[in-house]
N, C-alpha and C positions, 0 to 999 in steps of 0.2 A: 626157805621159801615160806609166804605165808599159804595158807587155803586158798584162796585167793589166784594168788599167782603161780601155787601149783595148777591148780584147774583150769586157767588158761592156757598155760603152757601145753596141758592134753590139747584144749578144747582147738589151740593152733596146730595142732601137726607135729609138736616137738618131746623132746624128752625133757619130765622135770625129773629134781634129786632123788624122789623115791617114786612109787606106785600111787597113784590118788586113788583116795578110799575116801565115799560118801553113799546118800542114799537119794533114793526118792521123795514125794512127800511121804513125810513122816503121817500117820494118824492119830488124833484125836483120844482114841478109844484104847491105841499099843499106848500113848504117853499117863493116861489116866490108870488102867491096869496095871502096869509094868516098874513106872517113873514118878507116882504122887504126882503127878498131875504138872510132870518139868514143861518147859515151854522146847519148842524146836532146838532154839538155841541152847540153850541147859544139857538138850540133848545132847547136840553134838559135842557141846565143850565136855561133858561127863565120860565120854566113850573116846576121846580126841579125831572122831571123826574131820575131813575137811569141808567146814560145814557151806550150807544152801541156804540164802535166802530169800523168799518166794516174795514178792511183791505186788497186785496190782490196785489202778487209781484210774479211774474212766472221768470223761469229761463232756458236757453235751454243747450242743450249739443253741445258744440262746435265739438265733434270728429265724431258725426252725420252727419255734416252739416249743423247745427238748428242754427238760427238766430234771434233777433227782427225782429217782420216784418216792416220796413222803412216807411211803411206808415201808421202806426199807433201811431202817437205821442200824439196826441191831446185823450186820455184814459179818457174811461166816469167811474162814480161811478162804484166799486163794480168790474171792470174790472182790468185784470192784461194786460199788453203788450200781444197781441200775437206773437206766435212764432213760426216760417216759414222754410221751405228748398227749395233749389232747385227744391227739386219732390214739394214742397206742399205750394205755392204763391199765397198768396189772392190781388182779385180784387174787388173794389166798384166803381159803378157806378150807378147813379142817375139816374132814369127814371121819366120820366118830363109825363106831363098829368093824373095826380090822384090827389084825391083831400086832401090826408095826402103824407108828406113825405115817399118816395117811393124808395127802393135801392137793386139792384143786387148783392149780396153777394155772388164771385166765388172765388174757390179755385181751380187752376190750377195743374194739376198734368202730368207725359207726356202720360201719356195714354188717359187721360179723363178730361173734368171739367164739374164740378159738382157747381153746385147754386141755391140759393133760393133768394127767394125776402121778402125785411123786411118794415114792412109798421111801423110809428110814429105820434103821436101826443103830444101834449104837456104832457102828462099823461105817456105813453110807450109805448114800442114796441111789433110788434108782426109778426107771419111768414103769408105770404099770398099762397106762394108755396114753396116746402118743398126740402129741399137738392134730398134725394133718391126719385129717380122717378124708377128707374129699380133696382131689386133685387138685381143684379151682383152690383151694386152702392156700396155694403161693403164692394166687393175685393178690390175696389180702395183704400176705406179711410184705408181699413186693413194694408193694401200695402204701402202707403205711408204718413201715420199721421206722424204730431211727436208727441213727448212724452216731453210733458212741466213738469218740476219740480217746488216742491216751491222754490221761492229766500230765504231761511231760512235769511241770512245776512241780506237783505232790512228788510225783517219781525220785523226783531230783533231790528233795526235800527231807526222801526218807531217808535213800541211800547216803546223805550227807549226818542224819545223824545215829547210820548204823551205827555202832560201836564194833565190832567183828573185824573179821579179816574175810569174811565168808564171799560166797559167787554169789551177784544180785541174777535170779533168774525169774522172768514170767512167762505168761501166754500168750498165743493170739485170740484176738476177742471170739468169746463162746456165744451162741444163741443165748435169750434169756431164758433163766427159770432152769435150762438143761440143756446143755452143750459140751462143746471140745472144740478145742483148735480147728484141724481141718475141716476142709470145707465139705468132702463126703462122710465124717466122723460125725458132724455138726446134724445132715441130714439123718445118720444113719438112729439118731438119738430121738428126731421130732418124728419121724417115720416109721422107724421099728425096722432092724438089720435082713429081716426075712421077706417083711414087704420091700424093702427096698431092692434085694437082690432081683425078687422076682419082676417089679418095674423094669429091670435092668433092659430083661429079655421083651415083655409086653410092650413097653413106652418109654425107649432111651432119649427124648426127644423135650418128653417132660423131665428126664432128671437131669440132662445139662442142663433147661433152662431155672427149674431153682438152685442147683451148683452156680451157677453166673450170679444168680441174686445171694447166695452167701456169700459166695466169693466178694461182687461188689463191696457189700458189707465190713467184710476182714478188710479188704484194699482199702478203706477209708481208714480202718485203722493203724493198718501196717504204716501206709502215707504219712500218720501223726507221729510216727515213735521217731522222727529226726530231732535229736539230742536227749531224747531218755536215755539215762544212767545205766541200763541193762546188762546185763552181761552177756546173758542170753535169754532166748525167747523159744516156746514149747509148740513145734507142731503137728497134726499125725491124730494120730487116733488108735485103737485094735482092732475097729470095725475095717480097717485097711491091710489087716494083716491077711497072709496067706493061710491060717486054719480057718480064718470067715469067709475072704472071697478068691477070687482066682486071678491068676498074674494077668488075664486081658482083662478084667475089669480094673483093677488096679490102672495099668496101663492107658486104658478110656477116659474112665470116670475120675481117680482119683490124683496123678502123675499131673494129668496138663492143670488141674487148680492150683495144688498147693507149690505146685514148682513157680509160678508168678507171684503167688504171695512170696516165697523165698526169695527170689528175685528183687521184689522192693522194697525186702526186709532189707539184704546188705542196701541198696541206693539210701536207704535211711541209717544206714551207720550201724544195723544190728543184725547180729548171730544168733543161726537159726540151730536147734537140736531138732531131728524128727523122731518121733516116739511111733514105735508101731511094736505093742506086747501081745505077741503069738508069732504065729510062721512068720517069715522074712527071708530068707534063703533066695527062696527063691525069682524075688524081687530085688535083691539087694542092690545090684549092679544100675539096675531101675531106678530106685531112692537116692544114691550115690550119684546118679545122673541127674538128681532135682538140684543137686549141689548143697546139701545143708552142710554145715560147721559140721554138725554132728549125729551121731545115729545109737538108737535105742531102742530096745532094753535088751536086747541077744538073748530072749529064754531059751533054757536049756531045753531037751527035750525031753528030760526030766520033770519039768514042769511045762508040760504038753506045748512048748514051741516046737523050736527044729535048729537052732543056732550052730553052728559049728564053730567056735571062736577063731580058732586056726584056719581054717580055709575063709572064713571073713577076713580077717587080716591079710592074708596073701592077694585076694581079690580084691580088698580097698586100698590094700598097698601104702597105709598109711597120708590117705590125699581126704579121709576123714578120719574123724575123731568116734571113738568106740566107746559105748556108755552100759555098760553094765555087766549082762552072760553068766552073776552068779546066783547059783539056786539058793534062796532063802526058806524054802519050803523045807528041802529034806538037810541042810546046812545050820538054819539057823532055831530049832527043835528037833530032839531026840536025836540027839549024836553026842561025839565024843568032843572036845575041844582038839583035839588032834584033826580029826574028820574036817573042820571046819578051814583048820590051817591049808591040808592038805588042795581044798579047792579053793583058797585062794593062790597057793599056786601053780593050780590049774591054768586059772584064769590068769596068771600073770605070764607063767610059761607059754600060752598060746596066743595071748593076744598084747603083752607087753612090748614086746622086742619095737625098740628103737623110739616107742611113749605114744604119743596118741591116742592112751589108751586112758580110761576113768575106771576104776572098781566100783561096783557099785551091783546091791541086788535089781534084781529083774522086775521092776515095778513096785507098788509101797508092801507094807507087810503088814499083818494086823497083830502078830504072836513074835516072840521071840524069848530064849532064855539068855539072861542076864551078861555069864558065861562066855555063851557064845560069841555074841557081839563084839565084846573086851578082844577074844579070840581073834575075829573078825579084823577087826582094826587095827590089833597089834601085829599078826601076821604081815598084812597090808607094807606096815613102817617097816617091816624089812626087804620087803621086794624093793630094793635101791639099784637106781641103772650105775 
């Protein structure tokens, strides 16, 4: 089988010839470190992982008034162009005097602007202050977003001149500037995960109604992806995980969105994985019930989730596809190359039986020895059903 069609075969419900063994996104700063500076693919062909490749291509509506935005040329990993109007024109500007990469992310509208600040290190990025500061802050984006679509043609265009055997996988559209996939993920990012918990309890009334206006937003995208080349598509967040919020919020707030985006994903021909890296356990049955293809990352509790691989398997019963469950934290540095083996078959032992299962660490990783990895992947090629 190639990469390819082993990992569908997981991602269908079925057994392929051996155990699929892949990763997450890879980083920037492990391939620079670690690998001279290999590209993803390099990567995976070097280690014979069954490689991932991440793709996306946004497109706007000219009768809008939607544009690229002109000052976004230089587009990092994982990013599509963004895309801008008259009402909704982003500014970046450097703030000097901190001690990581420091930048004012505004988005100009005539009413209002609205910004956050996004702090970086060689590793990634993160928000230091959060778009919405005041409540009325969602009239605005309500008001004047635009509504990016897939470039279905680019999409198509690339996958055509992969060269690989690898999975095409992408996302569903993020807020600008700093976002993720779902639609409470998406909030929990422009908001701040603490204010928003506690709106939960103060003003639940205000957080459906901008979940509806993300939601909206993702729905115009999900809508577009009929005949993108995809393989699969990323959605979910950790802000939805059980060590952040609790299974009735979940259940509330985040279950009835991203279960309609899943929903209009398959009507448009695409498969959904949902990512949720911390607790899960205790929602699993929950997520399981949004119906996605597939479900992510099973951290161990070793690396402060709660996953049980075996009793997820028993309870998903094989009607999803399982994407990860192994610790790269205490597996993939300062062990033995035996140690390494043995919890791949762990992880094959428990959550293998009968395939629907993907090996893969529990979210990306920034360290790794050499060693190991080789370790890693070659154990992998002998878990054969």
């Amino acid at each position: 089988m190639t990469s390819r069609e082993r990992l569908l075969k997981a991602i269908n419900g079925k057994q392929p010839d051996r155990l699929p063994v892949t990763t997450h996104h890879l980083m920037t700063s492990f391939l620079n470190k670690y690998m001279n500076g290999k590209t993803n693919q390099e990567f995976f062909d070097y280690f014979g992982f069954d490689s991932i490749h991440w793709i996306a291509s946004d497109i706007y509506n000219e009768s809008e008034g939607e544009f690229y935005d002109p000052t976004h040329q230089d587009v990092a990993p994982l990013e599509a162009r963004r895309i801008c109007s008259d009402n909704w024109r982003i500014k970046i500007e450097d703030l000097d005097g901190h001690v990581y990469k420091t930048e004012r992310f505004s988005i100009i509208t005539p009413e209002k602007t609205l910004s956050m600040i996004l702090q970086s290190n060689e590793h990634t990025t993160w928000v230091s202050e959060h778009l919405i500061k005041k409540m009325n802050d969602i009239e605005i984006i309500a008001k004047y977003m635009t509504k990016p679509k897939c470039d279905v043609e680019t999409i198509n265009k690339v996958v055509s001149n992969y060269k690989s055997d690898g999975l095409i996988r992408g996302h569903i559209y993020c807020f600008d500037g700093f976002g993720q996939p779902g639609c409470w993920q998406d909030f929990a990012c422009l908001y701040g995960i603490e204010n928003l918990i506690m709106a939960v309890f103060d003003d639940p009334e205000w957080i459906h109604t901008f979940l509806k206006v993300l939601q909206f937003r993702k729905k115009g995208y999900v809508q577009s992806l009929n005949g993108a080349n995809f393989d699969i598509l990323e959605l979910g967040g950790g802000d939805a995980s059980t060590t952040v919020i609790s299974p009735e919020i979940f259940q509330k707030f985040v279950a009835p969105y991203d279960a309609e985006l899943i929903k209009l994903a398959h009507e448009a021909g695409q498969k959904i994985v949902y990512h949720t890296c911390g607790g899960m356990m205790p929602i699993l049955d929950e997520i399981a019930a949004m119906n996605p293809d597939a479900i992510e990352t099973f951290t161990p509790p070793a690396m402060a989730g709660d996953a049980n691989l075996a009793e997820a398997k028993k309870r998903l019963n094989n009607k999803v596809c399982m994407i990860g469950g192994f610790d790269q934290i205490n597996f993939f540095k300062n062990c033995s190359t035996k140690d390494t083996r043995k919890e791949v078959r762990r992880c094959f032992e428990e959550a293998g039986e009968g395939g629907g299962y993907i090996l893969s660490p529990s979210d990306h990783f920034f360290d790794a020895d050499i060693d190991l990895l080789h370790a890693f992947v070659d154990e992998a090629k002998k878990c054969v059903y």
